[in-house]
C-alpha positions, -999 to +999 in steps of 0.1 A: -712+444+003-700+477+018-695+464+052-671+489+061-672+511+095-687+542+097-702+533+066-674+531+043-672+506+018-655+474+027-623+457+011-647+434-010-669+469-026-635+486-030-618+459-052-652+449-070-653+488-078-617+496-091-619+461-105-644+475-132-626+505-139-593+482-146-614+461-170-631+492-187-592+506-189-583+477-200-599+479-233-579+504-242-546+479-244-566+455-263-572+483-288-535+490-291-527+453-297-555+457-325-534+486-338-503+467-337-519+440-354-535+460-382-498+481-386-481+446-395-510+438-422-527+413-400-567+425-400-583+391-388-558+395-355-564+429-359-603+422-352-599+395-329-588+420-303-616+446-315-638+419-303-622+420-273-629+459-269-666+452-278-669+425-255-657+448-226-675+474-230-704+453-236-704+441-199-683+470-184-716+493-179-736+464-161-704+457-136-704+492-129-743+492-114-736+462-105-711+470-080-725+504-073-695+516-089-701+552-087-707+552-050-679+529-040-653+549-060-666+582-069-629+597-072-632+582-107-654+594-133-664+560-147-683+577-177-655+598-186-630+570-185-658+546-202-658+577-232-620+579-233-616+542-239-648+540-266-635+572-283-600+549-287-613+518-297-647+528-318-631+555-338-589+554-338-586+521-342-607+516-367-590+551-388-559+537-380-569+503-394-582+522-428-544+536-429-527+503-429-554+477-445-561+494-484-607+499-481-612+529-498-606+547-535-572+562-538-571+598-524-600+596-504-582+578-467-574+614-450-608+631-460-628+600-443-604+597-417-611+632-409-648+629-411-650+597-388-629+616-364-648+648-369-682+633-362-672+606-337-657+636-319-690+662-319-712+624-310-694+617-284-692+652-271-731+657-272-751+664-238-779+642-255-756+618-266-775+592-245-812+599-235-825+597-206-846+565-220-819+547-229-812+557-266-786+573-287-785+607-305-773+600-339-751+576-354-735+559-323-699+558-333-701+518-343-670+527-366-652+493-359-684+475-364-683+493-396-652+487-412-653+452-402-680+445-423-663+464-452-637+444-447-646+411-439-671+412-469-648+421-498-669+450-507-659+482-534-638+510-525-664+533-539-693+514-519-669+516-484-662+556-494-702+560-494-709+537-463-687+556-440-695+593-453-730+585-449-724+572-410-701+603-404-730+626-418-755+607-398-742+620-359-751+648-371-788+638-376-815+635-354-817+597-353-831+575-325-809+547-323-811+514-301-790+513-269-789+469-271-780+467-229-804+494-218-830+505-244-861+489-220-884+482-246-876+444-260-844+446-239-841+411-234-847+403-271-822+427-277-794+417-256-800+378-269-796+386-307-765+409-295-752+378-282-760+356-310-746+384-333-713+388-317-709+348-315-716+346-357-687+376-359-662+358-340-667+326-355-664+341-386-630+354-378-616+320-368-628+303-400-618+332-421-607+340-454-632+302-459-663+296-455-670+328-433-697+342-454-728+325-443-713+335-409-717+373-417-748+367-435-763+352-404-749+378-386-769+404-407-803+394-385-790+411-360-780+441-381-815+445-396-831+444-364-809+474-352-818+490-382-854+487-377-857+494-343-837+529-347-859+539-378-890+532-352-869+548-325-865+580-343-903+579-355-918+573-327-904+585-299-903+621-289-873+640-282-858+630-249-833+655-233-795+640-223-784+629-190-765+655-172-738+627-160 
């Protein structure tokens, strides 16, 4: 694939290489469409492109090895950019859907806002954000994952306010949580229950505001399983120090 003389990458490596940095960029227009769709009142469009954002940075990681992305184009730091773009879609977008689609009690959207920001900030700024074995340090930022399930399942204002104060408060906790692409242990397990959970999620949106609900319901299998493997994660691994890049 490199192919080039003296050792220099060839045409095809270059492309393949700057190729996955466009895609992994590219997420974060997807995430401003999501914006402009949540502005004009229109959350299932709205989430339709967050699905989008999920689905490239779901694959955007494996290109990147893939393509040996970091020694084919190391004048890009393809972690920082992939950080950038996750801080965008995982956290603004979803705050910025919370200001435009009415989830929480009355007085409470710029205190939460500021907490998801806050922690999603300090998470994604930690040197042991991801271990070394292929886990995150606290709550991993999943804040559009979050507020689409407040959303999509109709649930109290009180009951969102409590859900997304206790995932602010938990980045700041030591917690062991699953990395579904890369934790090794079950990994293919992992990865296929991903799949089937993001499958039930965007079915549901095309069949929502009917018949949806045993959609997300279904979906919940997968959310369990996260569940359980973080609390065995954090109780049974040791600490693991954070990559240095």
């Amino acid at each position: 694939m490199s192919g080039g003389c003296g050792g220099k990458p060839g045409l095809a490596a270059l492309l393949s290489a700057w190729g996955v940095h466009l895609l992994t960029a590219g997420g974060a227009v997807f995430g401003l469409a999501a914006m402009a769709a949540a502005a004009r009142g229109d959350a299932v469009l709205s989430f339709k492109w967050v699905m989008v954002t999920i689905a490239i940075d779901s694959v955007d990681g494996m290109l990147a090895r893939r393509f040996r992305v970091k020694e084919v184009a190391p004048g890009v730091d393809g972690a920082l950019l992939d950080n950038i773009v996750d801080y965008f879609t995982y956290t603004l977008v979803p705050v910025y859907f919370l200001h435009h689609i009415p989830l929480l009690p009355h007085g409470w959207l710029w205190p939460v806002s500021a907490a998801v920001l806050v922690s999603s900030a300090y998470q994604f700024s930690r040197t042991d954000a991801k271990t070394e074995d292929h886990t995150f340090s606290g709550f991993p930022s999943y804040w559009n994952i979050a507020v689409f399930y407040l959303f999509v399942m109709g649930l109290p204002p009180g009951f969102n306010l409590a859900v997304l104060l206790l995932c602010a408060v938990g980045s700041f906790l030591p917690l062991r949580c699953l990395y579904p692409s890369r934790t090794p242990t079950l990994r293919p397990l992992s990865i296929a229950l991903g799949g089937m959970w993001a499958l039930s999620l965007a079915a549901a949106l095309f069949v929502y505001p009917r018949g949806h609900m045993p959609l997300v319901w279904f979906s919940w299998i997968y959310i369990l399983y996260y569940v359980a493997f973080s609390v065995w994660l954090t109780l049974r691994r040791p600490d693991v120090p954070g990559r240095a890049a």
